[in-house]
C-alpha positions in Angstrom: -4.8 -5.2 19.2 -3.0 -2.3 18.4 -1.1 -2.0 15.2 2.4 0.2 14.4 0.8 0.7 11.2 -1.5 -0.1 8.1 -1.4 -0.7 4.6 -4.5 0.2 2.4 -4.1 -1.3 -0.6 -6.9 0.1 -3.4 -8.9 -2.8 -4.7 -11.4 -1.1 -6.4 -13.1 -3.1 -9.8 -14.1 -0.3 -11.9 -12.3 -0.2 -15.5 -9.5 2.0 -15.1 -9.2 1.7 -11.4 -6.9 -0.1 -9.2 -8.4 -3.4 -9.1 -8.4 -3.5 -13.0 -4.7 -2.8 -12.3 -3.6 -5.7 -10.4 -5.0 -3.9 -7.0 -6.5 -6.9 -5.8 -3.2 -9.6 -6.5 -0.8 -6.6 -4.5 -3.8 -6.4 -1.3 -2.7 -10.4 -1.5 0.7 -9.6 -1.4 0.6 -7.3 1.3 -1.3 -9.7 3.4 0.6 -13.1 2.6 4.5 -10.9 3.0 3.7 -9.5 6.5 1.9 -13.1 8.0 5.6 -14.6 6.9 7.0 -12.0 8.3 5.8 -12.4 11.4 4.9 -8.9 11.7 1.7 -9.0 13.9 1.7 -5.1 14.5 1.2 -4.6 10.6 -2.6 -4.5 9.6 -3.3 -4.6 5.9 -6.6 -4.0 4.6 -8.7 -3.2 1.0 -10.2 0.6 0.7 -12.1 1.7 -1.8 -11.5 4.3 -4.3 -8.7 6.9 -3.3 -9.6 8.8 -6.4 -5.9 8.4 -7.8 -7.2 5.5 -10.2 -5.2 7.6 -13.1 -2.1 6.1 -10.4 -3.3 3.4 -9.2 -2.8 1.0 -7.8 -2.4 3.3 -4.4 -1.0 2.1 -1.3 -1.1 4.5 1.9 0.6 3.9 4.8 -1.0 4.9 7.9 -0.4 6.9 10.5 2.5 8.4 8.6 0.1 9.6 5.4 2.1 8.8 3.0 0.6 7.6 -0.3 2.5 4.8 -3.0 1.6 5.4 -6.3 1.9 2.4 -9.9 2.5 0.0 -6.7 3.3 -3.5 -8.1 3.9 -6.9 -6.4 7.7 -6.6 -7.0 7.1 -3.4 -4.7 6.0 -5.3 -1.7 9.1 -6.4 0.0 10.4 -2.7 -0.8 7.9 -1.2 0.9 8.1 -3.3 3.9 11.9 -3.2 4.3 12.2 0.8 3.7 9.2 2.0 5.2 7.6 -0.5 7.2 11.0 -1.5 9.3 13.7 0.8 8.3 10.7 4.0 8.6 12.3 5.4 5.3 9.8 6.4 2.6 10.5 4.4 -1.0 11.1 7.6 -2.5 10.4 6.2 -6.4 7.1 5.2 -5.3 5.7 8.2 -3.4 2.8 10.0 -5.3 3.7 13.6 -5.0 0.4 15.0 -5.6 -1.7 14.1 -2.6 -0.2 14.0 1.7 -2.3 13.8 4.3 -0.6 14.7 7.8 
């Protein structure tokens, strides 16, 4: 399968990280929003610690490097609509400190 892109949603379970910050419920999120979307060519999977804990929870989009930062459930459908389908980064979300391109 090849996917248009993918979420990585931080779900790391250390105190202070973004698990311990609802990391885990948004990777759910993520995952139940894009099967009822239908939107097959969406992956969305855990990663481990991004090392922005002090942000967290983190969500990157891949391939476009772009990194979400204090990402909460009421995000989700914001982030699909904007940047998943409309390609237009969620600009209140974006964690300036860290791109990878």
């Amino acid at each position: 399968m090849n996917y248009r892109k993918h979420i990585l949603v931080c779900t790391t379970q250390k105190e202070h990280h973004c698990g311990s910050k609802g990391g885990e419920e948004l990777f759910q999120e993520f995952e139940k929003e894009v099967i009822e979307k239908n939107m097959s060519d969406v992956l969305v999977s855990r990663t481990g610690c991004t090392h922005q804990h002090h942000c967290g929870p983190t969500v990157i989009i891949y391939p476009d490097g772009i990194w979400y930062k204090k990402v909460s459930i009421d995000d989700v459908n914001e982030i699909l609509q904007e940047h998943i389908i409309n390609d237009r980064i969620v600009e209140r979300l974006l964690n300036r400190d860290i791109s990878v391109k």
